[in-house]
C-alpha positions in Angstrom: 2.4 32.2 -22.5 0.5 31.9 -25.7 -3.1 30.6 -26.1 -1.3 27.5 -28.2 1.6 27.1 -25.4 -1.6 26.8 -22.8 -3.9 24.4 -24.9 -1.0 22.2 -25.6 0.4 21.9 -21.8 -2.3 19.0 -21.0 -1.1 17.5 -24.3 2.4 17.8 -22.8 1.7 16.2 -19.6 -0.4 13.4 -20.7 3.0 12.4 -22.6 4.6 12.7 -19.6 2.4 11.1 -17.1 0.2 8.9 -19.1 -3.1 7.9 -17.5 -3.6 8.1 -13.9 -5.6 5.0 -12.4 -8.9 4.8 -11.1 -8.8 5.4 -6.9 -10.4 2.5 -4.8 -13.7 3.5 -3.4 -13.6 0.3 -0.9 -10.9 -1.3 0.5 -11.7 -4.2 2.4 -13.4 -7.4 1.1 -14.8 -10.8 2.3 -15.7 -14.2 0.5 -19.3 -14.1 1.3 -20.0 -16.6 4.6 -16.2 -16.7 5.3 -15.7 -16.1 9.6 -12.3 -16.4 11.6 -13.4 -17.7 15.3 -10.8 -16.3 17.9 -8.1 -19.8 18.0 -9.4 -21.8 15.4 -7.1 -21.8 12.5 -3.4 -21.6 11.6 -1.6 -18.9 9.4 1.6 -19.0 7.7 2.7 -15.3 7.0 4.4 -15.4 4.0 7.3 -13.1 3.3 6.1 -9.7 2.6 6.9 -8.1 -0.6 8.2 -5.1 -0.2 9.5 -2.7 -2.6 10.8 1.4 -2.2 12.1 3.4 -4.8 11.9 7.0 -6.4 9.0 8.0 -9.0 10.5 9.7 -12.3 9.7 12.9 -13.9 8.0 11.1 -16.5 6.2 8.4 -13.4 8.7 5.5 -14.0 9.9 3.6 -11.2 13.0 3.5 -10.1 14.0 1.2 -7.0 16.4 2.3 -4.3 17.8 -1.0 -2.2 18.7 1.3 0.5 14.9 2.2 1.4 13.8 -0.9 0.3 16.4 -2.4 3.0 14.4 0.1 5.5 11.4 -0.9 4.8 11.7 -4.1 5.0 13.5 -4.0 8.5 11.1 -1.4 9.8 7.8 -3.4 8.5 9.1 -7.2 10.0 9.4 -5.3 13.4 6.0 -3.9 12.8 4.5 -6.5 11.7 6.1 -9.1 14.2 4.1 -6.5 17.1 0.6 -7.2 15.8 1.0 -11.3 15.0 -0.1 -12.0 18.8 -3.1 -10.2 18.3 -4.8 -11.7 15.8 -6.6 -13.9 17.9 -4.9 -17.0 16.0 -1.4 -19.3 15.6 0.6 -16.9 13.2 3.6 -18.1 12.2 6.5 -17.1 9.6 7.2 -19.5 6.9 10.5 -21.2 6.5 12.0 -19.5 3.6 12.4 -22.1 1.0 15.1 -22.6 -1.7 16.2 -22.8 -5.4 13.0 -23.8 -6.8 10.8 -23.8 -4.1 11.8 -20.3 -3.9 11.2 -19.4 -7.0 7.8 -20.8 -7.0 7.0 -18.9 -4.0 8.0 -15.6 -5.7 5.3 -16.4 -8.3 2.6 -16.9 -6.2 3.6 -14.0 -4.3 3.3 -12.0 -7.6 0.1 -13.6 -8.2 -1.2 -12.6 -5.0 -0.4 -8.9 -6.2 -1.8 -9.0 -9.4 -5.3 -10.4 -8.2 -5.0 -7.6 -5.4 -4.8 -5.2 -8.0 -7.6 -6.7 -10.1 -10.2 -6.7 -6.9 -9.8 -3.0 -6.6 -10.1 -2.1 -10.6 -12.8 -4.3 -11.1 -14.8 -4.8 -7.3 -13.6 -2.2 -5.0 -14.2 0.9 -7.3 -17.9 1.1 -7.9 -17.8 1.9 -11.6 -15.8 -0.7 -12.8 -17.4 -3.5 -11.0 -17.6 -6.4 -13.5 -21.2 -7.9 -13.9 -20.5 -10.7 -11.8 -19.4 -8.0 -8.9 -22.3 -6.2 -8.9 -23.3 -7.0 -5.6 -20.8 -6.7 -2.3 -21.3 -9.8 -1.1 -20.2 -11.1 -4.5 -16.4 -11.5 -3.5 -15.1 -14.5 -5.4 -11.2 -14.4 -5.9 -9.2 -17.0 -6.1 -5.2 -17.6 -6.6 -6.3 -21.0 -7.6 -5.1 -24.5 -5.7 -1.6 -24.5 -6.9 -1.3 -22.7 -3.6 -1.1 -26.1 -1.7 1.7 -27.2 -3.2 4.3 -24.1 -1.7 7.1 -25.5 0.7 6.0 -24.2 4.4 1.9 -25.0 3.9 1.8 -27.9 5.3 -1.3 -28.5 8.1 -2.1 -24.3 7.7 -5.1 -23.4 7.0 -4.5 -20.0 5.5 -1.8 -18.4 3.9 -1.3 -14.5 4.7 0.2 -12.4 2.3 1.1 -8.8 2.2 2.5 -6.3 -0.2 3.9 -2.7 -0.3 5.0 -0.7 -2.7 6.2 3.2 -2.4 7.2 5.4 -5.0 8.5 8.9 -3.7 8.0 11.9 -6.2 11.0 12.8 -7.3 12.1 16.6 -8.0 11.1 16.6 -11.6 8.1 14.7 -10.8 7.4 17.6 -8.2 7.7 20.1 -11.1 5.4 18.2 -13.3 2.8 18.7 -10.9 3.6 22.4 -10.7 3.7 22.5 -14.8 0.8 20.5 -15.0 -1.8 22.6 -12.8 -0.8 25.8 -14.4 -2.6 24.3 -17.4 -5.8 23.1 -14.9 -4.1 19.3 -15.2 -4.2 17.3 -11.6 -0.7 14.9 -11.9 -0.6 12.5 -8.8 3.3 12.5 -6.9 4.0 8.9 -5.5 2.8 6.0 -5.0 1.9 4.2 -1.9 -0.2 1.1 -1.7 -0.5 -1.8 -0.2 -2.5 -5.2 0.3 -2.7 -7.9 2.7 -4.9 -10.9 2.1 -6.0 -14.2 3.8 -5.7 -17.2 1.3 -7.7 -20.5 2.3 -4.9 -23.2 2.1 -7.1 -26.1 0.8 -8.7 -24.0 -2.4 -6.5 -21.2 -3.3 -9.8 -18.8 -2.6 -9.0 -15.2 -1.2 -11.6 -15.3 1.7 -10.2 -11.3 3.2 -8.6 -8.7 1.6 -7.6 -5.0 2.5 -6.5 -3.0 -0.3 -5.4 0.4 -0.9 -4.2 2.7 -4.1 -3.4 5.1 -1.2 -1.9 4.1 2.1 0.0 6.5 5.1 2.9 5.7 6.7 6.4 6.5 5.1 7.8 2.6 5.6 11.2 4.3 5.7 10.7 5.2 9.4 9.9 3.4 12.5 6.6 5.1 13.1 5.5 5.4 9.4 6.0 1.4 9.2 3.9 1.2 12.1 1.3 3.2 10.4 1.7 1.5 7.5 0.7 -2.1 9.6 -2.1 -0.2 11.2 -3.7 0.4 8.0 -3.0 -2.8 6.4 -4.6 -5.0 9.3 -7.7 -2.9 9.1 -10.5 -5.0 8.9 -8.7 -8.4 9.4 -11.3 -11.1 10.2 -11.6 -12.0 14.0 -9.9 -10.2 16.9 -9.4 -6.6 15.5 -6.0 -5.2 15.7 -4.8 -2.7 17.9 -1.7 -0.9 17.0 -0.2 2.3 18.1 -0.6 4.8 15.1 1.8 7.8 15.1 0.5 11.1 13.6 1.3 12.0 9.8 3.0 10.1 7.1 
């Protein structure tokens, strides 16, 4: 390979992958004075979103309904062994519909997109907004619309979670060979996820665990089960215990 062919192959895969994102340096956040007392509140767990699909050659998403329709089987079962353990009333909420549902699906959207904001700007160190200098400056809010949802009524906290896994594809995998030839690091997948406590009565994010890079291949049995593991670490009150099987 020529000099030129070697100085333009980072050139080549920056086209190709753009700009990989910042990594989280924390991952789990409180609203400053917030505490969850062992039986003293109620929590609607809202209905994950979950979403599985293959990552391009060039890092595009791609969905797959069959491992989404895993995932989503494997994670309800996960999740539904860890709800008696979290020291509180955890209940499912009643899926609403027509608008109602659609409403929902915004808020559950929301709740993804501030996620994704508290790790850019809070949970990585050097991004941290002036305002989050400090760690016990965690003030995030989805905002009080969140009273209105179908389901809420007399809970006081809303739990939502959120998964997303992108499996590097073959060209994707070839990138990555391509790219460190030429001394570039591409990432291959995707696998985050967030779960978050949402005070009823103000729309305020009082917990969240978050992570750019979670284990647990929500395909399988076990890897869902990790998956829950991870994303319950940290949950205010009674901590959870859940079997963790080795690997991804």
């Amino acid at each position: 390979m020529t000099i030129f062919r070697w100085a333009a192959l980072p050139l080549l895969v920056a086209l190709l992958i753009g700009v990989a994102p910042a990594h989280a340096q924390e991952k789990t956040g409180n609203k400053p004075g917030f505490t969850l007392p062992t039986g003293s509140a109620r929590i609607v767990l809202m209905r994950p979103s979950i979403s599985v699909g293959e990552q391009s050659t060039g890092g595009m998403f791609e969905p797959n309904a069959d491992w989404t329709m895993q995932a989503r089987d494997n994670l309800a079962r996960a999740i539904a062994a860890v709800q008696g353990q979290l020291g509180n009333s955890v209940v499912d909420i009643i899926e609403p519909v027509g608008a109602d549902a659609a409403a929902l699906a915004e808020y559950q959207g929301l709740f993804s997109t501030v996620a994704d904001q508290v790790i850019v700007y809070q949970f990585f160190p050097g991004n941290r907004l002036p305002t989050k200098k400090r760690k016990d400056s965690f003030e995030w809010t989805m905002g009080p619309g969140v009273a209105t949802l179908p389901g809420l009524a007399g809970a006081d906290y809303a739990l939502f979670i959120a998964t997303e896994d992108q499996f590097g594809s073959t060209g994707r995998k070839a990138v990555q060979l391509l790219a460190a030839l030429g001394g570039v690091s591409v990432p291959v997948g995707v696998h985050k996820g967030f779960a978050g406590l949402v005070d009823i009565r103000t729309g305020d994010l009082v917990w969240l665990n978050a992570d750019l890079q979670m284990g647990g291949d929500v395909r399988t049995a076990e890897g869902a089960q990790r998956r829950v593991a991870q994303l319950f670490e940290g949950f205010p009150g009674r901590p959870v215990a859940v079997a963790v099987v080795a690997g991804r």
